[in-house]
KEZAZA-825229 format. One record per residue (C-alpha): residue number from 1; residue in three letters; x negated, y negated, z negated. Coordinates in pm, whole numbers, padded with zeros to 5 digits. Each point is the difference from the previous one (the first is absolute). Last residue first. Example, Ala and Ser with C-alpha at 12.3 -4.5 7.8 and 13.67 -1.06 7.14 Angstrom:
<sites>
<site i="2" aa="SER" c1="-01367" c2="00106" c3="-00714"/>
<site i="1" aa="ALA" c1="00137" c2="00344" c3="-00066"/>
</sites>
This chain:
<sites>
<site i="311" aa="UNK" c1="-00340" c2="01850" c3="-00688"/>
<site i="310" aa="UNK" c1="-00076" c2="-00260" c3="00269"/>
<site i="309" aa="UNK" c1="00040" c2="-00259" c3="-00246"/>
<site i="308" aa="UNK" c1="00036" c2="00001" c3="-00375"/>
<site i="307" aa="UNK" c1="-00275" c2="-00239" c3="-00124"/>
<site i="306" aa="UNK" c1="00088" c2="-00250" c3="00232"/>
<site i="305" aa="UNK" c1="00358" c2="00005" c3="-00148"/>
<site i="304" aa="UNK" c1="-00168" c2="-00048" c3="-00347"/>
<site i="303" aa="UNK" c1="-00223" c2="-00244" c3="00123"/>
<site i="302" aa="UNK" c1="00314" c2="-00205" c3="00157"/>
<site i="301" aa="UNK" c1="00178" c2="00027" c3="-00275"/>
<site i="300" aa="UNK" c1="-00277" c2="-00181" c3="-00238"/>
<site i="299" aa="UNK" c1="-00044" c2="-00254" c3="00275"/>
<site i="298" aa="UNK" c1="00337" c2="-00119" c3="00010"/>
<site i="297" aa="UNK" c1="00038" c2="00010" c3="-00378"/>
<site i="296" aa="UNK" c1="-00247" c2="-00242" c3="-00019"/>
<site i="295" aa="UNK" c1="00116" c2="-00177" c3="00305"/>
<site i="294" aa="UNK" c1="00309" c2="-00094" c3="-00195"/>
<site i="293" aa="UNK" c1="00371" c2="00059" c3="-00012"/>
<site i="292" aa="UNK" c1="00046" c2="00098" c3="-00349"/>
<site i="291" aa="UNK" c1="-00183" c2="00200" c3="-00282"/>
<site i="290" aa="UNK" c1="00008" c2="00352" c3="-00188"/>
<site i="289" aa="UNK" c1="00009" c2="00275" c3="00245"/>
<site i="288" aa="UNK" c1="00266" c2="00212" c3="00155"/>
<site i="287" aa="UNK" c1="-00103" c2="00256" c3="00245"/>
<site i="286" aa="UNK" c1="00221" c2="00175" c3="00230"/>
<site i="285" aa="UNK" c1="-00068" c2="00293" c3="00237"/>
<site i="284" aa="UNK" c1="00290" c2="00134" c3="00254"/>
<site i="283" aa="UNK" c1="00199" c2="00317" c3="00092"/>
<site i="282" aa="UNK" c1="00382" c2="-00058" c3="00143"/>
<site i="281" aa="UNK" c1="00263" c2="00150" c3="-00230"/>
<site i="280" aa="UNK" c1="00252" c2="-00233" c3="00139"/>
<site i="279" aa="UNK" c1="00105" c2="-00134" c3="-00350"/>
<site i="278" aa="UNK" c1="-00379" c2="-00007" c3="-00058"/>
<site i="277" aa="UNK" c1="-00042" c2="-00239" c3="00286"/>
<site i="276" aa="UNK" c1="00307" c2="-00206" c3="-00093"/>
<site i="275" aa="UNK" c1="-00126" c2="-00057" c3="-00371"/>
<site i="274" aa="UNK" c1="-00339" c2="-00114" c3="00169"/>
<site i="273" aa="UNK" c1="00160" c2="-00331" c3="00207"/>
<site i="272" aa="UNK" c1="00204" c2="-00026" c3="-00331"/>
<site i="271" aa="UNK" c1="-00329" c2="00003" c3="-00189"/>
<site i="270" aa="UNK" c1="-00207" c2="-00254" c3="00273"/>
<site i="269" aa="UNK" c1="00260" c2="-00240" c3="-00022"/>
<site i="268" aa="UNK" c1="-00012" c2="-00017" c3="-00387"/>
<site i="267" aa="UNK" c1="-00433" c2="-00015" c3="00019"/>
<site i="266" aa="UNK" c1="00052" c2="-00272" c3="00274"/>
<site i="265" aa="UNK" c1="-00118" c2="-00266" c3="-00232"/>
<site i="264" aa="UNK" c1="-00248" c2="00189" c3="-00138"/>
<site i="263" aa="UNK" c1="00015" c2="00064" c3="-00367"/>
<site i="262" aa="UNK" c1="-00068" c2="00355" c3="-00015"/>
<site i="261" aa="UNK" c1="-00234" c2="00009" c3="00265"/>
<site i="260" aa="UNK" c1="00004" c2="00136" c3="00359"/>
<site i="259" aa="UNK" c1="-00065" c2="00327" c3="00196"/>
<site i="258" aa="UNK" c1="00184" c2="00195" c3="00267"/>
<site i="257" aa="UNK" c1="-00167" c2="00337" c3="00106"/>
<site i="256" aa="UNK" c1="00111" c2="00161" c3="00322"/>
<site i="255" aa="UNK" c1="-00275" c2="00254" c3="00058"/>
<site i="254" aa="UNK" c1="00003" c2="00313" c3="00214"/>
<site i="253" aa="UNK" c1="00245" c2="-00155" c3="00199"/>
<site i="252" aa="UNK" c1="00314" c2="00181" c3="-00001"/>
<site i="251" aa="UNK" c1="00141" c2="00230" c3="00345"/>
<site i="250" aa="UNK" c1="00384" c2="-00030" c3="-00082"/>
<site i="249" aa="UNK" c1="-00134" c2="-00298" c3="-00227"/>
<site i="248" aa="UNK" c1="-00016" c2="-00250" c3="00325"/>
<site i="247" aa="UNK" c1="00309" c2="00117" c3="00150"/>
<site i="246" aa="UNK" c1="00191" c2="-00087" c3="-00333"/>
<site i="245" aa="UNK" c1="-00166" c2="-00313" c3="-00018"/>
<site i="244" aa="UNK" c1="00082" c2="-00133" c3="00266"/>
<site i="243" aa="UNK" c1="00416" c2="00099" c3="-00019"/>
<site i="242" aa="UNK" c1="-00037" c2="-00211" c3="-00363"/>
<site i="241" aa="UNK" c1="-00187" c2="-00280" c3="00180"/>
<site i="240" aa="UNK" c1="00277" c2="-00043" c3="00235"/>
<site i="239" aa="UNK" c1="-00126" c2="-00351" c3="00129"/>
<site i="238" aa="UNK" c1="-00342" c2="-00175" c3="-00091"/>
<site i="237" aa="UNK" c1="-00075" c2="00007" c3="00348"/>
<site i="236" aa="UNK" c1="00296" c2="-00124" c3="00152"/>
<site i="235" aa="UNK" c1="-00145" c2="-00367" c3="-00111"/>
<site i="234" aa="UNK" c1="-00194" c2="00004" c3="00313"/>
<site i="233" aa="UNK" c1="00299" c2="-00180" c3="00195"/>
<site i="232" aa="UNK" c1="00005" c2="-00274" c3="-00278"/>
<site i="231" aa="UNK" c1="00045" c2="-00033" c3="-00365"/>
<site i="230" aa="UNK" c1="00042" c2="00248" c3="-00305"/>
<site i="229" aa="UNK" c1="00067" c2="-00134" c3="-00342"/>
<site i="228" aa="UNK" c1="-00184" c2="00210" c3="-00248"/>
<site i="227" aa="UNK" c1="-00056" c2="00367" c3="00014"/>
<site i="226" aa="UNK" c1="-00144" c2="00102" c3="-00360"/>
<site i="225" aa="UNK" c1="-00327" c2="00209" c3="-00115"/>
<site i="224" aa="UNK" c1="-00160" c2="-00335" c3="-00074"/>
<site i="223" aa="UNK" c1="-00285" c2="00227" c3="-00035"/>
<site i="222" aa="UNK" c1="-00275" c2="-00023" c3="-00262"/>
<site i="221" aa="UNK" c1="-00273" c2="00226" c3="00144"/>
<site i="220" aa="UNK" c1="00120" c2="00239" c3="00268"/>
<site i="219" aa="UNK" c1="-00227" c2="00287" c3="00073"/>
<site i="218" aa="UNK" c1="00127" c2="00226" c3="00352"/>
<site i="217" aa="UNK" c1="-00197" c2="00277" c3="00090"/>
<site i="216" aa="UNK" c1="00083" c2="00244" c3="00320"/>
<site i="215" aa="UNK" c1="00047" c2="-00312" c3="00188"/>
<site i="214" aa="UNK" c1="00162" c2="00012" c3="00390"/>
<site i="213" aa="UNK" c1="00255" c2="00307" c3="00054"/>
<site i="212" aa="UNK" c1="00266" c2="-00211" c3="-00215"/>
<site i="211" aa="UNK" c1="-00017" c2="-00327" c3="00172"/>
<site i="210" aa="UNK" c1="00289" c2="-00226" c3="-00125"/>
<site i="209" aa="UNK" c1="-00028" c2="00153" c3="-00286"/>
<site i="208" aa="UNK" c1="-00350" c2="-00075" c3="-00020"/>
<site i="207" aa="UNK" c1="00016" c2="-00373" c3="00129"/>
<site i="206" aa="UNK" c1="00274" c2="-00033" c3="-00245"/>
<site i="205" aa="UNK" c1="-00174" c2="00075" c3="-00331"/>
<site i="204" aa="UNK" c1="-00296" c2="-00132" c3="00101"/>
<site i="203" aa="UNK" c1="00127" c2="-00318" c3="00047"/>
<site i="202" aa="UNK" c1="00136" c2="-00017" c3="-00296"/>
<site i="201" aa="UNK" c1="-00325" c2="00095" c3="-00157"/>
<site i="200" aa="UNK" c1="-00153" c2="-00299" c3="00225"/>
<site i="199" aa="UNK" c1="00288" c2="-00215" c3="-00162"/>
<site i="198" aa="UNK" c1="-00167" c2="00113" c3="-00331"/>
<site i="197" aa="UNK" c1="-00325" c2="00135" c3="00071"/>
<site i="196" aa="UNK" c1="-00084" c2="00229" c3="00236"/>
<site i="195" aa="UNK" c1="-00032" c2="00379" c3="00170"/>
<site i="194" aa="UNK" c1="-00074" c2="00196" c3="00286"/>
<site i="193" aa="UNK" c1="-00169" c2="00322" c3="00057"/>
<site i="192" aa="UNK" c1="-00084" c2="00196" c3="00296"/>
<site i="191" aa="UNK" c1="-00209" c2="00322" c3="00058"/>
<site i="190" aa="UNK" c1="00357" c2="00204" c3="-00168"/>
<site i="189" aa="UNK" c1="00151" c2="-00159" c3="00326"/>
<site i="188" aa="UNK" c1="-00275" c2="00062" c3="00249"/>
<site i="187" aa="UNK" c1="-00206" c2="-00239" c3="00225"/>
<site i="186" aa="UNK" c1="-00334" c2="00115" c3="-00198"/>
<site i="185" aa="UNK" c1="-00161" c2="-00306" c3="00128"/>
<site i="184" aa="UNK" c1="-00302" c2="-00037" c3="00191"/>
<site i="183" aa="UNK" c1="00063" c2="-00404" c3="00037"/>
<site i="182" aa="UNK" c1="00149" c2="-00240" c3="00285"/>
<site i="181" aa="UNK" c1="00267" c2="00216" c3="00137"/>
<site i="180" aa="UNK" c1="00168" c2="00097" c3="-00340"/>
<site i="179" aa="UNK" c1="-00047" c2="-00345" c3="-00127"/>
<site i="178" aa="UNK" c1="00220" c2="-00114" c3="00264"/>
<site i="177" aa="UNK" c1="00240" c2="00257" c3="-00065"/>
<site i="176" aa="UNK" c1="00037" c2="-00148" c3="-00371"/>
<site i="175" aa="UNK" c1="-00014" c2="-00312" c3="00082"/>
<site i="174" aa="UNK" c1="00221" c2="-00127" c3="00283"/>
<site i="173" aa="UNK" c1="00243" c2="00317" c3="00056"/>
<site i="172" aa="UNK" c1="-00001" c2="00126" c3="-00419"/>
<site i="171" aa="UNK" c1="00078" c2="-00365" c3="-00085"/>
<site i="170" aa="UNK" c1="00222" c2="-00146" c3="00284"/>
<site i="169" aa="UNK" c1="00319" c2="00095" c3="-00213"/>
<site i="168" aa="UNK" c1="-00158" c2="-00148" c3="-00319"/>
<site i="167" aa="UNK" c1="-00114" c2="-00321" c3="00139"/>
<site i="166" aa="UNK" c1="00310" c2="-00103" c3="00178"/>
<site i="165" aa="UNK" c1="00228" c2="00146" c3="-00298"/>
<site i="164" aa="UNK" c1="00188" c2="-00296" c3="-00053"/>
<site i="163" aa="UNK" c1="00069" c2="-00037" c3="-00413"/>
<site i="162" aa="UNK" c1="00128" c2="-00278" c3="-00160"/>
<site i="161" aa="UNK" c1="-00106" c2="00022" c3="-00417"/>
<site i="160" aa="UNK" c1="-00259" c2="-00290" c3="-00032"/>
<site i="159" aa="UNK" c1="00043" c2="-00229" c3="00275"/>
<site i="158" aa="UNK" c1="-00055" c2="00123" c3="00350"/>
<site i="157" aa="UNK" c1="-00202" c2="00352" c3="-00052"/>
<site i="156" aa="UNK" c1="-00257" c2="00170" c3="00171"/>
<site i="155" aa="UNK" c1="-00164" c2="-00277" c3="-00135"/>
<site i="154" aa="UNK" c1="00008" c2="-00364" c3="00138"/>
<site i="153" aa="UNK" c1="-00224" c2="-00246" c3="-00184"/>
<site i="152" aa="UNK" c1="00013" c2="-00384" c3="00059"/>
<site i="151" aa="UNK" c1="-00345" c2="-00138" c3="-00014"/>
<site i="150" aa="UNK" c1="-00382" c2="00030" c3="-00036"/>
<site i="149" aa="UNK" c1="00063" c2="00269" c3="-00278"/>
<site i="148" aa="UNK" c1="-00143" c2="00316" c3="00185"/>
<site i="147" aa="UNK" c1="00274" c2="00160" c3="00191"/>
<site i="146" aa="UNK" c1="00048" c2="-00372" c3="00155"/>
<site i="145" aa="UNK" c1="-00335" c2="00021" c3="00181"/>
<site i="144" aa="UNK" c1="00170" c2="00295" c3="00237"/>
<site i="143" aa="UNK" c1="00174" c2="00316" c3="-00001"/>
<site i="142" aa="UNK" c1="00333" c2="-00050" c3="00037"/>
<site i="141" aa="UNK" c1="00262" c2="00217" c3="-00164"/>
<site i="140" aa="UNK" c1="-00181" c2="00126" c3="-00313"/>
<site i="139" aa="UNK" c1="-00167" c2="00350" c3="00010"/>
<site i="138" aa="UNK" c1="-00400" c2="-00057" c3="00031"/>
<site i="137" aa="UNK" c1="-00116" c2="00360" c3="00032"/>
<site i="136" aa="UNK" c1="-00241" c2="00116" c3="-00250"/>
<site i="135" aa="UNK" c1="-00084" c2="00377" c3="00138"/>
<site i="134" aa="UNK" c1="-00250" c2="00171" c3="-00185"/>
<site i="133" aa="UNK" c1="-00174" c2="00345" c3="00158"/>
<site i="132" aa="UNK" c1="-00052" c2="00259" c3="-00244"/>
<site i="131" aa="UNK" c1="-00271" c2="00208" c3="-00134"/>
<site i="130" aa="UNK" c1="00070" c2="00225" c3="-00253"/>
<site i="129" aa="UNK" c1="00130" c2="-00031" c3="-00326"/>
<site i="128" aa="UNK" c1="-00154" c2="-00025" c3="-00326"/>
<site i="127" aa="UNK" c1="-00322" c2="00104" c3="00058"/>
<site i="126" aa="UNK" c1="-00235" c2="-00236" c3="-00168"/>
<site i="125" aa="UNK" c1="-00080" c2="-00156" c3="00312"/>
<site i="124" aa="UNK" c1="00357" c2="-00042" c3="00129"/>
<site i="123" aa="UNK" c1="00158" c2="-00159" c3="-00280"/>
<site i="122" aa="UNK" c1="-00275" c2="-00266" c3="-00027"/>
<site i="121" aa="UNK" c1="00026" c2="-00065" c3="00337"/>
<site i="120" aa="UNK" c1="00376" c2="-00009" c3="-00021"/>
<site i="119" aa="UNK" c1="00013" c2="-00204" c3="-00324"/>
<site i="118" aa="UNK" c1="-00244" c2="-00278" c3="00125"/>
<site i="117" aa="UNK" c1="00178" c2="-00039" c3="00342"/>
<site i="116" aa="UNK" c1="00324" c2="-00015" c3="-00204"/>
<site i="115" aa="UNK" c1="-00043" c2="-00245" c3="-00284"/>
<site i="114" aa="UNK" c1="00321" c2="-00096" c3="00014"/>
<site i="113" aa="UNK" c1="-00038" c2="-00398" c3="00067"/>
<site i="112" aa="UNK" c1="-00215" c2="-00105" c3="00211"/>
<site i="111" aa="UNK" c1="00034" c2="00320" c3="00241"/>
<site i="110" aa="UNK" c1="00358" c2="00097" c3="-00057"/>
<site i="109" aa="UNK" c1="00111" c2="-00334" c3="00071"/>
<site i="108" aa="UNK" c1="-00209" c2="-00104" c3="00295"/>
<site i="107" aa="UNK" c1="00258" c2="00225" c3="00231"/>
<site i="106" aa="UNK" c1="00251" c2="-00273" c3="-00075"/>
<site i="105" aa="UNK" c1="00216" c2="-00045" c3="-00343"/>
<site i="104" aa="UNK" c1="00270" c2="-00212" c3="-00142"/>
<site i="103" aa="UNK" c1="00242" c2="00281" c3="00103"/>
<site i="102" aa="UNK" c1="-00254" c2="00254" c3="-00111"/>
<site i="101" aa="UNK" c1="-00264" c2="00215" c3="00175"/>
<site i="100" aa="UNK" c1="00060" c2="00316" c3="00217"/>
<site i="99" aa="UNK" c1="-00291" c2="00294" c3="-00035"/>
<site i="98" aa="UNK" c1="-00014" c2="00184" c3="00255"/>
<site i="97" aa="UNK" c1="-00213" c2="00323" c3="-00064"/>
<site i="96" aa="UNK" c1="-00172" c2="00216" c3="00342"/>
<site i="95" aa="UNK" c1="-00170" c2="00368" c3="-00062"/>
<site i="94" aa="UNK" c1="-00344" c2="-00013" c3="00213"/>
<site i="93" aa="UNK" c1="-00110" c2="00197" c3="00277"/>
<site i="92" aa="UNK" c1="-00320" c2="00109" c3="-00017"/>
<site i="91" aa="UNK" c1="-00230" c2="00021" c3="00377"/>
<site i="90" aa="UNK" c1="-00172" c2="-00339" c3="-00015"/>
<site i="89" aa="UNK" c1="-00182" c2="00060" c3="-00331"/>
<site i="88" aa="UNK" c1="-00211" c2="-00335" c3="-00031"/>
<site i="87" aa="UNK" c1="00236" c2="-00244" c3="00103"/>
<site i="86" aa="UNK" c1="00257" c2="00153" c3="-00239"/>
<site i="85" aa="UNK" c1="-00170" c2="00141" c3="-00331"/>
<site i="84" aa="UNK" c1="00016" c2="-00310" c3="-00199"/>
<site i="83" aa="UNK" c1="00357" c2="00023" c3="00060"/>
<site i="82" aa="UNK" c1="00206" c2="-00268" c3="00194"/>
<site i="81" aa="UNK" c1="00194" c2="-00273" c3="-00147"/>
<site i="80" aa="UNK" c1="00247" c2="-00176" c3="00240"/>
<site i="79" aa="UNK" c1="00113" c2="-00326" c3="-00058"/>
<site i="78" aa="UNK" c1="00301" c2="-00112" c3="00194"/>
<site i="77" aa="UNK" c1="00139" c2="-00262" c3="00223"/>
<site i="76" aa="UNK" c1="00352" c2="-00035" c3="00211"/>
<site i="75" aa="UNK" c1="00022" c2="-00146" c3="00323"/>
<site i="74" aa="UNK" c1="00269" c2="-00169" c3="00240"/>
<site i="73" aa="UNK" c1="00186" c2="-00115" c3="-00309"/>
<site i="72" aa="UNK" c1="00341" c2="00019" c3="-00041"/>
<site i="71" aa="UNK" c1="00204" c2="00222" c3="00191"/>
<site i="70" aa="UNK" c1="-00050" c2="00406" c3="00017"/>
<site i="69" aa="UNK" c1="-00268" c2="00195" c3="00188"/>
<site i="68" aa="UNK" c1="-00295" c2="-00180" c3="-00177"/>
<site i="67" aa="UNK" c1="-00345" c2="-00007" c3="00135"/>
<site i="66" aa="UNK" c1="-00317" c2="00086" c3="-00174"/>
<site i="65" aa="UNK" c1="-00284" c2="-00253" c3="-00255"/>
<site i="64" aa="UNK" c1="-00228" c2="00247" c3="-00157"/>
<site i="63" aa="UNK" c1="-00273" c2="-00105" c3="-00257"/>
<site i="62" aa="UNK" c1="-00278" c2="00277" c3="-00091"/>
<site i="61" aa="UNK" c1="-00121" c2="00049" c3="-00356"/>
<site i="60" aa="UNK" c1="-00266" c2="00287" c3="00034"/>
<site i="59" aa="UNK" c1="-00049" c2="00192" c3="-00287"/>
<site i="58" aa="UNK" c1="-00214" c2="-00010" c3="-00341"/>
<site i="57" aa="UNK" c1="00122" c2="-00390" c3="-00055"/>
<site i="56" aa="UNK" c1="-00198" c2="-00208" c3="-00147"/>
<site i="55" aa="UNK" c1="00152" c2="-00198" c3="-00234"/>
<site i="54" aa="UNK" c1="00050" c2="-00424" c3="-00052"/>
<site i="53" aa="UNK" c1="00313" c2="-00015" c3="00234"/>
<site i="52" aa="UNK" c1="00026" c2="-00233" c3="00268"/>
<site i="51" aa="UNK" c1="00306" c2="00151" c3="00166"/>
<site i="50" aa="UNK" c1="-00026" c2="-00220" c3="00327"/>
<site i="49" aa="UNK" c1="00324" c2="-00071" c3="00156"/>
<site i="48" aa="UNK" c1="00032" c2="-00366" c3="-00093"/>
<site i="47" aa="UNK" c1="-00313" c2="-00016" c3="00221"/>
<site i="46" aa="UNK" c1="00158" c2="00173" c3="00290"/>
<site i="45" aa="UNK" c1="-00206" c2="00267" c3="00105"/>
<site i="44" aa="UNK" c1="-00201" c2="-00075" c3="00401"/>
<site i="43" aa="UNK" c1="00129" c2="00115" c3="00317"/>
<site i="42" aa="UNK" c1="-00182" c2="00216" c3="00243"/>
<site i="41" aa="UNK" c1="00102" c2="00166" c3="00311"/>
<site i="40" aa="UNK" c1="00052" c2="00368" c3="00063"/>
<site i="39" aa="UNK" c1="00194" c2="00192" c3="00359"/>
<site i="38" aa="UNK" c1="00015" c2="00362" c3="-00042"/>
<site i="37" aa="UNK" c1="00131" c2="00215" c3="00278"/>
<site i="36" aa="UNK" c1="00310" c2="00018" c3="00278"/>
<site i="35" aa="UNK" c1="00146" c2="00330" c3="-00182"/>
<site i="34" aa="UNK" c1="00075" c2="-00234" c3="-00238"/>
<site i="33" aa="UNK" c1="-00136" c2="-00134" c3="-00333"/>
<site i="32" aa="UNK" c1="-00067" c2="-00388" c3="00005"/>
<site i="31" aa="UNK" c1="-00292" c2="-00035" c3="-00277"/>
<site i="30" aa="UNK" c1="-00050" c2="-00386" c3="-00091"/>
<site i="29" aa="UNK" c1="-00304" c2="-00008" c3="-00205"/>
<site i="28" aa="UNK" c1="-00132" c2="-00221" c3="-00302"/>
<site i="27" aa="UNK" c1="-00373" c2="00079" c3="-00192"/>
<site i="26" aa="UNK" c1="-00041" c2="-00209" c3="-00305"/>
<site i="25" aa="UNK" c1="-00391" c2="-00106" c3="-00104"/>
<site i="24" aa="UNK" c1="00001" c2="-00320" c3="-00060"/>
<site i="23" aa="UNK" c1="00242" c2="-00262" c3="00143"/>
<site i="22" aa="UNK" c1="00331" c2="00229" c3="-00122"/>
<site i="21" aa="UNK" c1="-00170" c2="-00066" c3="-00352"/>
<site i="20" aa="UNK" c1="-00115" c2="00296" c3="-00182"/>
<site i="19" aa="UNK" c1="00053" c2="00250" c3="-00299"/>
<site i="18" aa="UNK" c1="-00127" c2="-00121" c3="-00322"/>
<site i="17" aa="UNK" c1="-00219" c2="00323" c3="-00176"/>
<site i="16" aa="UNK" c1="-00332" c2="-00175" c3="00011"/>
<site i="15" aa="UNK" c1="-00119" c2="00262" c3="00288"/>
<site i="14" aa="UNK" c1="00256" c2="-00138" c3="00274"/>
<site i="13" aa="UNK" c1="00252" c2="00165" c3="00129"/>
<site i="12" aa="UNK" c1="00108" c2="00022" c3="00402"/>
<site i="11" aa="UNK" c1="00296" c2="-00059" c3="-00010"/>
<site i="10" aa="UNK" c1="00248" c2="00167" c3="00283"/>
<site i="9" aa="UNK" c1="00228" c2="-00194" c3="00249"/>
<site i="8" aa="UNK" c1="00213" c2="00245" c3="00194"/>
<site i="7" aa="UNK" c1="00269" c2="-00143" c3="00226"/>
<site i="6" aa="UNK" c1="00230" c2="00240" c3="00141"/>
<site i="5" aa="UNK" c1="00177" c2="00004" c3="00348"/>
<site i="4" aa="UNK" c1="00256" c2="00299" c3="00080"/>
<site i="3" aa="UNK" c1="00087" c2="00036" c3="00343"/>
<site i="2" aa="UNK" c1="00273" c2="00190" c3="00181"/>
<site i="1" aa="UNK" c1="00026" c2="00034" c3="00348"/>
</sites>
């Protein structure tokens, strides 16, 4: 029999705008889905876990811990951002973004640091694009205290440059489907965007080629747009890129769109990475700004690729 177990813990927030303690007012459950039933038990947010943001968010910010399929951690946490509209219109479905943080990064980034709870809402209620579900998944190796600058960090990769894979093949499997069963999705390709920042827009790169049928909108903002060293029995998913990519623009994305500034440090790897798309004659976006490898390009792209979804 096969069971899926999912921890939900959603924050409750609080009228000043800061959202809550796990000791407060956070709701935990263990789901197990199976023909056997539902099974819930409560756990509280890990304090280092806690955005603690000074805005109110329009949405619910809920905090999902699921179970990996690959080796490494026995977990692996996201935020999810739902709607305005979602607990009180139980019959929409909802178009689903992932948006993968950096190799520094953990799903905290995107919320402390780009702005993006604020720039959705905003976004949404002057009619900008239309409501959307926000994935933040938490993308390093093991997901514990370490992510967060109590310790040694391991990202999705060992030293900067070796590459496994472990996170990347168990992606679509652990979160992706997982979100899938959890939320009123739209569980269509051209319903599903992903994209990141820097090693998250490498990530992006491959998780998409590696699953072609998956995200009908791909944004990615600074990419290392480069296979490094490759290491371990996961590694064999950064291979044949070329022969990925050609099944992937037989039936194109509706948006590919690679973005980075003029003096980023990846700005030379990005251009050859570009030079053998247009050699192929395979359709993206670019935008070139002024700028490096910064959050405040980060956010800008990631408005502008919020701006063009679901077109």
């Amino acid at each position: 029999m096969f069971l899926t177990y999912i921890s939900i813990i959603a924050s409750r927030i609080r009228k000043s705008g800061r959202l809550l303690a796990g000791c407060h007012y956070v709701i935990a459950a263990v789901l197990c889905i199976s023909s056997c039933g539902t099974m819930a038990k409560f756990a509280p947010l890990p304090e280092y876990a806690e955005p603690n943001i000074a805005y109110e968010p329009h949405g619910t910010l809920e905090s999902v811990v699921v179970p990996t399929s690959v080796p490494g951690p026995s977990e692996r946490r996201m935020f999810v951002y739902l709607p305005k509209s979602y607990y009180h219109n139980p019959e929409k479905r909802y178009p689903v973004l992932y948006l993968l943080h950096g190799a520094s990064g953990t799903e905290l980034s995107w919320i402390r640091q780009g702005n993006i709870l604020q720039n959705i809402d905003r976004l949404t209620e002057d009619g900008d694009m239309e409501e959307t579900i926000l994935v933040l998944p938490n993308t390093n190796q093991y997901n514990d205290d370490k992510d967060y600058g109590h310790g040694r960090r391991k990202n999705m990769v060992e030293g900067f440059g070796d590459l496994d894979g472990v996170v990347e093949t168990g992606f679509v499997r652990d979160v992706v489907m997982s979100v899938d069963s959890l939320y009123r999705t739209i569980p269509e390709k051209n319903s599903r965007a992903l994209a990141g920042l820097s090693f998250g827009a490498l990530q992006t790169i491959h998780i998409s080629a590696n699953h072609p049928d998956m995200f009908g909108y791909l944004g990615m903002f600074s990419p290392v747009a480069e296979s490094f060293v490759k290491i371990g029995p996961y590694a064999k998913f950064y291979a044949r890129l070329k022969k990925k990519l050609a099944v992937q623009f037989a039936d194109p994305p509706r948006l590919y769109w690679l973005m980075t500034g003029n003096i980023d440090i990846f700005f030379p790897r990005l251009e050859s990475y570009m030079s053998y798309l247009n050699r192929k004659g395979y359709v993206y976006e670019s935008y070139i700004t002024s700028g490096g490898h910064n959050w405040h390009n980060w956010e800008l792209f990631s408005i502008m690729f919020l701006r063009s979804l679901w077109q």
